[in-house]
C-alpha positions in Angstrom: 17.0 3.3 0.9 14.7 5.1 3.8 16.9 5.0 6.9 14.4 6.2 10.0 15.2 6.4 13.5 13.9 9.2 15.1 12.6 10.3 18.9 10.0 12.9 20.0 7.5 13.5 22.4 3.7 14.9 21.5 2.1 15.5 24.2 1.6 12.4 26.4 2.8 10.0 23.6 6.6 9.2 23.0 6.7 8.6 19.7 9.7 5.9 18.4 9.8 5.1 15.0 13.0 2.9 13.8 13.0 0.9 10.5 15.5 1.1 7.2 13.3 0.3 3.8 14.0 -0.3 0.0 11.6 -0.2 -1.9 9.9 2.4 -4.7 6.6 2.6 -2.8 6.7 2.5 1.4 3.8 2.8 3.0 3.2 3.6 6.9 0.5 2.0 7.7 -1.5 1.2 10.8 -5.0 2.9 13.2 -5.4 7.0 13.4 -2.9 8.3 15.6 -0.6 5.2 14.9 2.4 8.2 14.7 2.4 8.3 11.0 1.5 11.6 9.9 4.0 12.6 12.2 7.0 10.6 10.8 6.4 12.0 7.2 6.5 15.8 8.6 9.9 14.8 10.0 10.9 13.6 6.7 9.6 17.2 5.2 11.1 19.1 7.9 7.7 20.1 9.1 8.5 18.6 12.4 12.0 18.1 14.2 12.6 15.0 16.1 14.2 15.8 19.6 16.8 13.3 18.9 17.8 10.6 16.1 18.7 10.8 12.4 16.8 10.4 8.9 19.0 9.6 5.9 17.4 8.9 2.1 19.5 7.2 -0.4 22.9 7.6 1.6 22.0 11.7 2.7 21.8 12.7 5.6 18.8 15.4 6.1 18.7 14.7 10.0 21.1 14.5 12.3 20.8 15.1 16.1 24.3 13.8 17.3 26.2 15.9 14.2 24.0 19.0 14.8 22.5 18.1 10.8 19.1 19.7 10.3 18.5 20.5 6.5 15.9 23.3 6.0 12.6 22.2 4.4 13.0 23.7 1.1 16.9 21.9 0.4 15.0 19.0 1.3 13.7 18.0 -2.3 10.4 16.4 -1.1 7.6 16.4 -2.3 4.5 16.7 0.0 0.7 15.8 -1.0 -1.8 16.3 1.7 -5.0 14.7 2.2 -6.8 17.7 1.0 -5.6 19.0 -2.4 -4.2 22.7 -0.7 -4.1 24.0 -4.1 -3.6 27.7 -4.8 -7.8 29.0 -5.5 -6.2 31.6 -7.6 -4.8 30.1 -10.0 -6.1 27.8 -12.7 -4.8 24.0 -13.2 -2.0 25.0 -15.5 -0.4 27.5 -13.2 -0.8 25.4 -9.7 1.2 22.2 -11.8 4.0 24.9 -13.0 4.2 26.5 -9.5 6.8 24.5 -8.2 8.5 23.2 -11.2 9.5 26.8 -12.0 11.2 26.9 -8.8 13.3 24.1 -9.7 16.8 24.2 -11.5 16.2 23.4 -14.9 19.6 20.6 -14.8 17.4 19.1 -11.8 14.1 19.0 -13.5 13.2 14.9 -14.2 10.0 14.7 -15.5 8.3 17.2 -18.3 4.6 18.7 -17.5 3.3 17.3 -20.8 4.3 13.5 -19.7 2.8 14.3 -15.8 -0.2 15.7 -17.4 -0.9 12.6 -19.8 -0.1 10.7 -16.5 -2.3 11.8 -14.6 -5.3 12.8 -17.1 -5.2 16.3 -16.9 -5.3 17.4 -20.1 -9.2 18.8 -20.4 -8.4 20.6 -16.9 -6.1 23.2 -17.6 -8.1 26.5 -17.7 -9.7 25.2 -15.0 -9.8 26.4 -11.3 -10.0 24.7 -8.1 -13.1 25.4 -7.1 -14.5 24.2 -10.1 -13.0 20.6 -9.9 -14.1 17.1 -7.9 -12.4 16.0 -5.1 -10.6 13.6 -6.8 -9.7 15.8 -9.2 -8.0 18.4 -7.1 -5.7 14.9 -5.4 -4.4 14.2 -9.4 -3.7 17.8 -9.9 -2.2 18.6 -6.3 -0.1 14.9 -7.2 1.0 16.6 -9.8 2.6 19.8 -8.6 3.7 17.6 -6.1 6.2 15.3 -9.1 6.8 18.7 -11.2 9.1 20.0 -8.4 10.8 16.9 -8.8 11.3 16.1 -5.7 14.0 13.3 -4.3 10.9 11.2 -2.3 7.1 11.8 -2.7 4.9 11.9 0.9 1.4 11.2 0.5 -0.5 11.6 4.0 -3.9 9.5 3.3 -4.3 11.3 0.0 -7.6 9.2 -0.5 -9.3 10.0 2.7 -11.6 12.7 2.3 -13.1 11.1 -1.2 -15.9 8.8 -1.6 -15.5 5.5 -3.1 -15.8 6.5 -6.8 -13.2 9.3 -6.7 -10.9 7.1 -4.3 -10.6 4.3 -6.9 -10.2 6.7 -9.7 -7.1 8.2 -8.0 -6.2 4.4 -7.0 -5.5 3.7 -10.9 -3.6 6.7 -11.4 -1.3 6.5 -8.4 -1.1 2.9 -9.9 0.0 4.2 -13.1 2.8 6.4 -11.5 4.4 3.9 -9.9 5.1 2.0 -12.6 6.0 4.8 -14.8 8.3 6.7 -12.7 11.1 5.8 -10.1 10.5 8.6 -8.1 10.5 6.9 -4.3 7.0 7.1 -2.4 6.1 6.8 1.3 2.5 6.6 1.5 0.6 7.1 4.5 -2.8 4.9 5.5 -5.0 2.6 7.1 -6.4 1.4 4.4 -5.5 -2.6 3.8 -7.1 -2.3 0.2 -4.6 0.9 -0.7 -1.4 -0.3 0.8 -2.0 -3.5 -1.0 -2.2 -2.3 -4.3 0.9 0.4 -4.2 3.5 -0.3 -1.4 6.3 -2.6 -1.7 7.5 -2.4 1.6 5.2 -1.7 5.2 5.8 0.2 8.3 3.4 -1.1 10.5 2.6 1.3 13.3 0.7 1.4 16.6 1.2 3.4 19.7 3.9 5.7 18.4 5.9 2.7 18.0 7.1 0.7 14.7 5.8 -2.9 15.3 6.4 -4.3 11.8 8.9 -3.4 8.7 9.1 -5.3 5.8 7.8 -6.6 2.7 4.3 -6.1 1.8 3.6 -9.9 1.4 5.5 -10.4 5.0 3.8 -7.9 6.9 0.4 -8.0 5.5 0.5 -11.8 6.2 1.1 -11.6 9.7 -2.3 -12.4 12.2 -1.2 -10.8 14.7 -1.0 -7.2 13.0 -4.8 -5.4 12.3 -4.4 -1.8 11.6 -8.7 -1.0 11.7 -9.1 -3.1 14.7 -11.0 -5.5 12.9 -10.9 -9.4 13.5 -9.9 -10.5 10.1 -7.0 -8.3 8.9 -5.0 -10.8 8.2 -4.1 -12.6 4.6 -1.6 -13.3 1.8 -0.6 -10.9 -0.7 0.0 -12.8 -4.1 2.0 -11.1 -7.4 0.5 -13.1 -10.3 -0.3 -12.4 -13.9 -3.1 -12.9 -15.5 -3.4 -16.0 -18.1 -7.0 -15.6 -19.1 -10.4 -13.9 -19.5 -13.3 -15.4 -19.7 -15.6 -12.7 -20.8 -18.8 -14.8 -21.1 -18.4 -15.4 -17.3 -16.6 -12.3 -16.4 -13.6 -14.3 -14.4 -10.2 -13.6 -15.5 -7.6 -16.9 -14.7 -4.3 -15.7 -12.5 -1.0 -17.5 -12.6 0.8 -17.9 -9.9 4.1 -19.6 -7.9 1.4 -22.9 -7.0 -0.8 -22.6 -9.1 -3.9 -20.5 -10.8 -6.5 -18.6 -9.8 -9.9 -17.6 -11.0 -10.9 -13.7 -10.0 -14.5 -12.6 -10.4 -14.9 -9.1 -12.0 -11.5 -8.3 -12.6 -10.9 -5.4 -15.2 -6.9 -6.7 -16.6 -5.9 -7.3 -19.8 -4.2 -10.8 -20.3 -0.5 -10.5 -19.7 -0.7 -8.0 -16.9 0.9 -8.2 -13.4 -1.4 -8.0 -10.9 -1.4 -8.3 -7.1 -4.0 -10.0 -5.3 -4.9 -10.3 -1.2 -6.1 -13.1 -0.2 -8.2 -12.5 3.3 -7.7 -15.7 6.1 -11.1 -15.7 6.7 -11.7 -16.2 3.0 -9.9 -19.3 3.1 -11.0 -22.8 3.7 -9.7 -26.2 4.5 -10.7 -29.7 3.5 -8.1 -32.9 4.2 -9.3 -34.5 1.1 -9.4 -33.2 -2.4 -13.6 -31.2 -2.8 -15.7 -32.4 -5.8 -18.9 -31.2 -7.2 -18.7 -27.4 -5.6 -19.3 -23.9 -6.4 -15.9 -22.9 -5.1 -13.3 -22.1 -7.7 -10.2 -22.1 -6.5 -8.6 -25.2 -4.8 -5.0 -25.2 -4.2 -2.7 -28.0 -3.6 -0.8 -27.3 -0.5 0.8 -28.7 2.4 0.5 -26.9 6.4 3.8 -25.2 7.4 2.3 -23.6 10.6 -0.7 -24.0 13.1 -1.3 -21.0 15.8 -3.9 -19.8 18.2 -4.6 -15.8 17.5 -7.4 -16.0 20.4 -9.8 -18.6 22.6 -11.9 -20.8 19.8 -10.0 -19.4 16.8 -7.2 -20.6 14.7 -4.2 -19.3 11.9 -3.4 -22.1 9.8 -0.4 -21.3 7.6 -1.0 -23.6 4.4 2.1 -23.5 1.9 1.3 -23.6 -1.5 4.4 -23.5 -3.8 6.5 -21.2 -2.6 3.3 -18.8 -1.9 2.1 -18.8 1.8 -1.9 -18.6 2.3 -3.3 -18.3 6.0 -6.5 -19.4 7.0 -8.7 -18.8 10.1 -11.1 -21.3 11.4 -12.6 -22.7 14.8 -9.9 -24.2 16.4 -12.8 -27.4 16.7 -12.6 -27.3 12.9 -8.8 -27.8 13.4 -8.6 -30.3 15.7 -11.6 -32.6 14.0 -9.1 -32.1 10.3 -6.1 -33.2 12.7 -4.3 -29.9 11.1 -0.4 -30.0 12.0 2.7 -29.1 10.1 3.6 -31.3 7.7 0.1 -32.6 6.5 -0.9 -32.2 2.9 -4.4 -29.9 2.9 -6.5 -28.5 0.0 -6.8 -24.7 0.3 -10.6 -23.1 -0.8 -11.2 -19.8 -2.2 -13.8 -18.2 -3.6 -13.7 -16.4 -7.0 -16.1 -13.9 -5.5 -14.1 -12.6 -2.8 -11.4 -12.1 -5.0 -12.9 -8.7 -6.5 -11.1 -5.5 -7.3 -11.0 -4.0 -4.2 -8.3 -6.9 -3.4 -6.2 -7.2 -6.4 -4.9 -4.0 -8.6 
């Protein structure tokens, strides 16, 4: 458990952050100078609130009231920055042993031979930083980062500086180490596509204020929440397995709580969890059941919520099984389908906007 509820002004913003989280993976999420970066040096130590108190798993590292302030380096975290910061001196080997030399050996929970099969590391060793990608230098700087075995891992936008290639590579191994270790995470971003794939819980944040805490299916679904500034932020975040691939097609078949779902392009192996976002503006409604289209995905459902998010545009909230997608359309379209709680809809999704940057 995360317990935050610090104060501190920076320059002519008052940053006030409050929210309490459980969960292996937290992400802060939210715009550039949202207040995040600044939360997780408070965490580290790297930057002292001027008032309020930051506890993880029941201790206390914070304290203004008690006069608690633990120095960084009792802290146990573990900090990986958006550039690598590894030591050029030193090869791979010796920048992944740096800090778990330092620790205790009764404290040490994870070996350098299972971190280094982790994270794919194994043809780097004699290598030296300057001689490695960018994406490269984030597993092995992840690394040191887990070999001091730290209490909580910060990662502040540890994908940013890579390009697209690199930035999914990393993707599937940060993937990998959440399911492999319990070592608690709070991942910075504002990135929709990362914090869907890793975080269990969200701290949405704009202004220097928390405006959202909570699951990441609760607070990813919410319209009214766009970290980018874009229009169509908002969607449903579905855990499902999958059920099926057809290889001749390429589309792999997802179960889910209401139903199936058919994902274009999805690299899974049958039997695998996967988590999939579902975009509003991806969605479509029809009143009566569609026959004879391209789409493949149409969901049984029934409307649990109709809203306005601004002039000429509509949320609809469509429940299907215990799942809850969200649609936005015209609110003509709306009014013409006679949308309102209670009526029984079909919900439309493409396959092909189901790809792997939505579902990992």
């Amino acid at each position: 458990m995360l317990r935050i509820d610090v104060g501190r002004r920076l320059g002519s913003v008052e940053l006030a952050a409050t929210f309490a989280v459980d969960a292996r993976v937290t992400a802060l999420f939210g715009r550039s100078g949202a207040g995040k970066t600044s939360v997780v040096n408070m965490i580290a130590g790297l930057l002292r609130p001027d008032r309020g108190r930051i506890e993880i798993d029941g201790e206390v590292l914070f304290d203004s009231v008690c006069g608690v302030d633990v120095p960084v380096e009792k802290r146990r975290v573990g900090y990986v920055f958006q550039e690598g910061r590894l030591f050029p001196h030193l090869d791979v080997r010796r920048n992944l042993l740096y800090g778990h030399s330092l620790v205790p050996a009764a404290e040490r929970y994870v070996a350098p031979e299972h971190v280094v099969e982790l994270l794919g590391l194994g043809d780097l060793m004699e290598r030296r930083p300057g001689d490695l990608s960018g994406g490269e230098k984030q597993r092995v700087a992840i690394g040191r980062a887990l070999l001091a075995s730290p209490r909580i891992l910060l990662l502040d936008e540890p994908l940013a500086s890579l390009d697209a290639r690199r930035r999914d590579e990393v993707l599937r191994y940060l993937e990998l180490l959440c399911e492999d270790l319990r070592v608690p995470m709070v991942y910075v971003s504002h990135s929709v596509e990362e914090v869907v794939r890793l975080a269990g819980a969200v701290v949405h944040m704009a202004g220097g204020r928390v405006t959202a805490a909570g699951s990441v299916e609760e607070v990813m679904g919410r319209p009214d929440l766009r970290a980018g500034g874009g229009v169509f932020e908002g969607g449903a975040v579905i855990d499902a397995r999958v059920v099926a691939q057809d290889m001749d097609y390429d589309l792999a078949t997802l179960a889910f709580d209401g139903g199936t779902l058919a994902v274009a392009g999805l690299d899974a192996l049958v039997g695998e969890p996967v988590r999939v976002r579902v975009r509003a503006r991806d969605v479509s409604v029809a009143i009566d059941e569609p026959r004879g289209i391209s789409i493949r995905n149409i969901l049984r459902g029934r409307v649990a919520a109709v809203g306005n998010t601004r002039e000429g545009v509509v949320d609809v909230a469509i429940a299907v099984g215990s799942t809850m997608l969200r649609s936005r359309i015209t609110r003509q379209a709306a009014e013409e389908l006679g949308l309102a709680p209670g009526r029984e809809v079909w919900a439309l999704v493409k396959a092909v906007s189901l790809d792997r940057r939505h579902a990992g």
